[in-house]
C-alpha positions in Angstrom: -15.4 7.5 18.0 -15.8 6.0 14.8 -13.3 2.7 13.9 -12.3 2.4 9.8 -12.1 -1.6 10.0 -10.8 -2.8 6.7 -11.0 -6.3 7.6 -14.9 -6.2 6.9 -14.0 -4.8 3.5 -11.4 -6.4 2.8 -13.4 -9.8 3.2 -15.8 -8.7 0.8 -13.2 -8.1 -2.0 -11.5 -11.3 -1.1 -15.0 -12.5 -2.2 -14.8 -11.0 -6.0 -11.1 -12.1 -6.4 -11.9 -15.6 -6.1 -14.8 -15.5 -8.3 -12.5 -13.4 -10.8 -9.9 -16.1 -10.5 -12.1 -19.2 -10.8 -13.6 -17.4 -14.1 -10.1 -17.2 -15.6 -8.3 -19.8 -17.6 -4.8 -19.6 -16.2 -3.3 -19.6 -12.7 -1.8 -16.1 -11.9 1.6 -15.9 -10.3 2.5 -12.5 -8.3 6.8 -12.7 -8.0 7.9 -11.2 -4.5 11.6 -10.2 -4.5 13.3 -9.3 -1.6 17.3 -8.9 0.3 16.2 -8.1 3.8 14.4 -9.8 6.8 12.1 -6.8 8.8 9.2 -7.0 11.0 6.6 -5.5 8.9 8.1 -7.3 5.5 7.5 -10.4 7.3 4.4 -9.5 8.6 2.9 -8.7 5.0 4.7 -11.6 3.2 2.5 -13.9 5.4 -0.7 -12.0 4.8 0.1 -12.1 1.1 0.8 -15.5 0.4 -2.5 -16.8 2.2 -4.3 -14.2 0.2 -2.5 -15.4 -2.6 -3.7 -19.2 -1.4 -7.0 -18.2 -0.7 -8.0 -16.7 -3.8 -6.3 -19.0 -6.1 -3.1 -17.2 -7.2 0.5 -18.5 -7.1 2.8 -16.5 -4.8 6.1 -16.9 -5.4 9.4 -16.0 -3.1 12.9 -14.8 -4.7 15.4 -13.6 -2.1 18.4 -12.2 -3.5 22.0 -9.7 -2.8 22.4 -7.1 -4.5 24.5 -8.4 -7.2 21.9 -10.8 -8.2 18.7 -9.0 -7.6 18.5 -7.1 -11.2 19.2 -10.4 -13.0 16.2 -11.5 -11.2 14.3 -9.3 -11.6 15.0 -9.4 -15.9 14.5 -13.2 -16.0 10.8 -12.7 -14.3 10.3 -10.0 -16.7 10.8 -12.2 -19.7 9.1 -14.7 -17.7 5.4 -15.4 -19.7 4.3 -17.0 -16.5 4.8 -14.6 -14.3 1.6 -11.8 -14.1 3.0 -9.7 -11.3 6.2 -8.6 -9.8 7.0 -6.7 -6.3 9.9 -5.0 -4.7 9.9 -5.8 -1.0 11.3 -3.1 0.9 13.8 -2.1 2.0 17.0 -3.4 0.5 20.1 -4.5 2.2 21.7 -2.6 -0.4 19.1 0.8 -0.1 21.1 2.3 -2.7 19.6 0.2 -5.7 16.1 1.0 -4.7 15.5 3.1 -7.6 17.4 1.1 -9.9 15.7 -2.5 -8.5 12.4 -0.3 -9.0 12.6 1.4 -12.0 13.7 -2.3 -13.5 10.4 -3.6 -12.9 8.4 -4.3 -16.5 5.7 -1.4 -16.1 2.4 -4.6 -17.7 4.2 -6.4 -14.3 4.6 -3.3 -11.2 1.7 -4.4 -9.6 2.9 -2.4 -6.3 2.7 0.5 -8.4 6.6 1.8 -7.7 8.2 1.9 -11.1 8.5 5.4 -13.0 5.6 5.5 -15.6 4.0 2.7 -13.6 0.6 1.4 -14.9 -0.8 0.9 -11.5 -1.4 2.9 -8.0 0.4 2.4 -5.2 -1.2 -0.6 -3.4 -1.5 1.0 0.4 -2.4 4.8 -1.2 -5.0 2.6 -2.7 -6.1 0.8 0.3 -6.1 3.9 2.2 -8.5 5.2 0.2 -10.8 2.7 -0.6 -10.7 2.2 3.3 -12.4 5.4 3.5 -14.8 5.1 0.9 -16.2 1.9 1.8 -16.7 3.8 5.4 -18.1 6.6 3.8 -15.6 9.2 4.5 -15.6 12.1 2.4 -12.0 12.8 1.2 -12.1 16.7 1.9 -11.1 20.2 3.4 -7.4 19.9 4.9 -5.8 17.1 4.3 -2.0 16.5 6.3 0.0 13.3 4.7 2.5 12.7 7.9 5.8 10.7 6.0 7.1 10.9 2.2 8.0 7.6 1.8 8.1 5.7 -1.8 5.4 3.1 -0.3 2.8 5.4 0.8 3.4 9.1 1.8 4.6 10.2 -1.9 2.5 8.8 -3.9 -0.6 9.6 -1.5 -0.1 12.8 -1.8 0.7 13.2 -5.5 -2.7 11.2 -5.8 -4.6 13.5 -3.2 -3.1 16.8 -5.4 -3.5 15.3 -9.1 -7.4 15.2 -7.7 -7.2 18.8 -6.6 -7.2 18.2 -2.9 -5.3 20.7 -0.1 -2.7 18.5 0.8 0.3 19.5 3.2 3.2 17.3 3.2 4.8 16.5 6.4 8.4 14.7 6.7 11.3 14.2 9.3 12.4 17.9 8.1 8.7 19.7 9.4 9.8 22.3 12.2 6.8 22.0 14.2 4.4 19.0 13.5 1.3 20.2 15.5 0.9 23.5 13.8 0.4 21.5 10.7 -1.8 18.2 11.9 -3.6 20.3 14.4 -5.6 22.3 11.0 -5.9 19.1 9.3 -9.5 18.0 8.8 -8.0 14.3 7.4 -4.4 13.2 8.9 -2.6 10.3 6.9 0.6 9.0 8.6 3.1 6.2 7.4 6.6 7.2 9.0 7.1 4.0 11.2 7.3 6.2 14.8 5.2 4.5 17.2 3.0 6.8 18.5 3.8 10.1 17.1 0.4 11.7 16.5 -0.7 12.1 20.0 -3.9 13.9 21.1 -3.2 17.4 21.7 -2.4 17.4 18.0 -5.7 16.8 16.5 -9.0 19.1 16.3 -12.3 18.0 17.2 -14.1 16.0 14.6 -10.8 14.8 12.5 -10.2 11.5 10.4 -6.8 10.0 11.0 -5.9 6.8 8.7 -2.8 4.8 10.2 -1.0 3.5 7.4 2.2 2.1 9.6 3.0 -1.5 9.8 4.0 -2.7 12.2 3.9 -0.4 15.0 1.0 1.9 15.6 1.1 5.4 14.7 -1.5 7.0 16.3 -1.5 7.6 19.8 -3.8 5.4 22.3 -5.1 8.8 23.8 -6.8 9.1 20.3 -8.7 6.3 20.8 -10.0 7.3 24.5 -11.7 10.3 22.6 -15.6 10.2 20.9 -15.4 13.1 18.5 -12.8 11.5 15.5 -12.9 8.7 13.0 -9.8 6.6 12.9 -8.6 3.3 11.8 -7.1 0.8 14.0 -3.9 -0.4 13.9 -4.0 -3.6 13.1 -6.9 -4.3 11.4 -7.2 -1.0 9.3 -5.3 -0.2 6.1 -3.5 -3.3 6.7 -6.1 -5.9 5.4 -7.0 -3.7 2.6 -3.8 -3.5 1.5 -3.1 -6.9 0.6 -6.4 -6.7 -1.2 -5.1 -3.7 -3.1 -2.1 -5.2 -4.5 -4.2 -8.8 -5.5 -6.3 -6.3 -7.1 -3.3 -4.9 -9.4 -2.5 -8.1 -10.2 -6.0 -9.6 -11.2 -5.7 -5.9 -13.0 -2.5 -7.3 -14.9 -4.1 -10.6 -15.7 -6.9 -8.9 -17.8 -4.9 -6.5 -19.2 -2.7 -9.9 -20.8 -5.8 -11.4 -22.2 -7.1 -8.4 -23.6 -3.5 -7.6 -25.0 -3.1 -7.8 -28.8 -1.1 -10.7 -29.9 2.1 -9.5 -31.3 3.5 -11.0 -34.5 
């Protein structure tokens, strides 16, 4: 068995964000909006405002109701100081998603969720730089398990736009194992604890967890010596949080390199 940790990774981007942010003039302030208390929003908020502390940027808290949360959201827009802005999901009110989303200034979607964004979906992003800093070859079969906004959609349009054979799995799939049981790389991010077990995966697979909080991936996986998977925690979580710092350091240069306008 081979373990994806992304906290070794992770620490070694953490190491070029500080040095980014001590080279640049201004502090950076990311803008985290959010209506809801949840296990894995709480979990994450944590891990991103000591990110946040650690590598010198300004991390910011709104929460809001649903009849405030668009007003919000326009005054950080118009807000000079702010370099970054993210949705945390899910809503109370789940039906303004899209509208809460799509409001987001594209220079400022640093979790990459607007329509047109200017930026990749932070855990997508993670996922796969998890892989490449492991060396995993992103090929052959590929099953994406969930088609979520945060991470099963937009992995997969990703994974196709490159011209990867992707299969999209969601609550709807009939039978599961006839698809994950072909897959050469298995992504998951539905929130069901345990739903890949082992009887559903051939010999030599790659399986990336990308579900916060609980863990995805069977323990039986982990019992066997032939696949590569990431543990959960300590896998696509950590890189993650280093993604969507990323974006923002992303935004910050963008504004300085932006023409002035008269």
């Amino acid at each position: 068995m081979k373990l994806l940790s992304g906290r070794e990774a992770a620490d070694y981007i953490k190491q070029r964000h500080m040095a980014m942010v001590a080279g640049m003039d201004t502090k950076h302030r990311l803008a985290i909006i959010r209506s809801k208390d949840n296990e894995a929003g709480d979990f994450y908020l944590k891990k991103k405002r000591q990110y946040g502390e650690d590598i010198g940027a300004i991390v910011d808290l709104y929460v809001e109701t649903s009849d405030t949360i668009l007003e919000r959201i326009d005054r950080l827009n118009k807000d000079d100081g702010v370099t970054g802005i993210i949705i945390q999901l899910p809503l109370t009110d789940q039906s303004i998603t899209d509208q809460a989303t799509a409001a987001v200034a594209l220079e400022k979607d640093v979790d990459g969720l607007a329509p047109g964004t200017n930026y990749e979906a932070a855990t997508p992003k993670a996922a796969l730089w998890l892989l490449a800093a492991h060396n995993v070859d992103v090929a052959g079969r590929i099953v994406v398990v969930g088609q979520g906004r945060l991470v099963g959609k937009p992995l997969a349009d990703r994974l196709e736009a490159s011209g990867h054979d992707v299969v999209r799995c969601d609550i709807n799939t009939k039978d599961l194992r006839a698809e994950t049981i072909q897959a050469d790389i298995i992504f998951t991010g539905t929130g069901q604890e345990h739903l890949v077990k082992s009887d559903m995966v051939k010999p030599g697979a790659v399986l990336v967890d990308t579900g916060a909080p609980r863990a995805e991936l069977d323990p039986g996986l982990y019992e066997r010596d032939d696949l590569t998977l990431t543990p959960n925690p300590g896998g696509v979580g950590p890189m993650t949080v280093v993604s969507l710092f990323d974006n923002l350091l992303i935004a910050a240069a963008r504004r300085v390199s932006a023409p002035v306008q008269n």
